[in-house]
C-alpha positions in Angstrom: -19.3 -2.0 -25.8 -18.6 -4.7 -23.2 -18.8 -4.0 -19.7 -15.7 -5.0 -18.2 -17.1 -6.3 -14.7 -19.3 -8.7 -16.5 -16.0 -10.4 -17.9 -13.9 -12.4 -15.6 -10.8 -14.6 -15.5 -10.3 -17.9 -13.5 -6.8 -17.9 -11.1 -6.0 -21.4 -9.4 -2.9 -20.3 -6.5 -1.4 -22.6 -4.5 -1.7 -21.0 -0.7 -0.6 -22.6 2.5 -3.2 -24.3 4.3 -2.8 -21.6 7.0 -3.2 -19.0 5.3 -6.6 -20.9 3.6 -8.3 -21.1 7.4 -7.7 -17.0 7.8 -8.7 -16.6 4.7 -12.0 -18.4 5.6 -12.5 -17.3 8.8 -12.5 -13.8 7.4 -15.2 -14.8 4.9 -17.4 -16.3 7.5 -17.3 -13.4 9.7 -17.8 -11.0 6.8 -20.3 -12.9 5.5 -18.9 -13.0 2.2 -17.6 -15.8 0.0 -13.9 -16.7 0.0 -13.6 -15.7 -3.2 -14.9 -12.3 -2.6 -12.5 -12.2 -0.1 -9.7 -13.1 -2.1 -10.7 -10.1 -4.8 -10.7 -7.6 -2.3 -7.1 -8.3 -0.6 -5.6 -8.7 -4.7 -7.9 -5.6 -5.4 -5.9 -4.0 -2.3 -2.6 -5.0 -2.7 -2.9 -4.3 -6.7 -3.7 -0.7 -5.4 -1.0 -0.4 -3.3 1.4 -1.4 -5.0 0.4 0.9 -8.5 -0.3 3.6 -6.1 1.5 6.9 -7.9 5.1 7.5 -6.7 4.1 10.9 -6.1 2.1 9.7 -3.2 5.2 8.9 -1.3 7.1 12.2 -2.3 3.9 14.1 -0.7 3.7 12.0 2.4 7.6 13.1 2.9 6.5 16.9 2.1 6.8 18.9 5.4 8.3 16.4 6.9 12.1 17.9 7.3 11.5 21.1 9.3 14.0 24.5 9.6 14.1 27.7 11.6 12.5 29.7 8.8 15.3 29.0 6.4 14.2 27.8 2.6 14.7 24.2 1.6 17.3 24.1 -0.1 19.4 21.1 -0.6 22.1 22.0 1.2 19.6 22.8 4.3 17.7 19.6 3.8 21.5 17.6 4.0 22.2 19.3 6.8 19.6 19.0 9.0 19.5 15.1 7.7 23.2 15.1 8.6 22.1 16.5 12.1 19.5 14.2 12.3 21.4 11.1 11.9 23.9 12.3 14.2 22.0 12.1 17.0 20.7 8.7 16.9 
């Protein structure tokens, strides 16, 4: 079986040349090489961005509060409704 981590893949992007010296000053002050750095922010964003749609649907969990009454719908409209009204 291979192991995955010993295989890699070469990616040439073109970057602004602001972006390069951030990029660099973060690799000298984390003592790391730029390309290490460069994984770690695609490793990031990569996660981010495949993150499960459920995440968001449990971050928004709780966050619509009643007087005791159930969630319904209708009661989550509503208090949206109100909500929106006062802004």
């Amino acid at each position: 079986m291979t192991n995955r981590r010993s295989m890699s893949y070469t990616l040439t992007v073109r970057i602004d040349l602001m972006l390069a010296e951030q990029i660099a000053v973060l690799a000298r002050q984390t003592n790391q090489p730029v390309s290490a750095v460069v994984r770690e922010a695609l490793s990031r964003h990569v996660a981010e961005t495949q993150a499960p749609r459920a995440t968001t649907l449990l971050r928004a969990a709780g966050s619509v509060r009643g007087e005791g009454q159930s969630a319904t719908n209708e009661n989550v409209r509503a208090k949206l409704r109100a909500r929106r009204a006062k802004r």
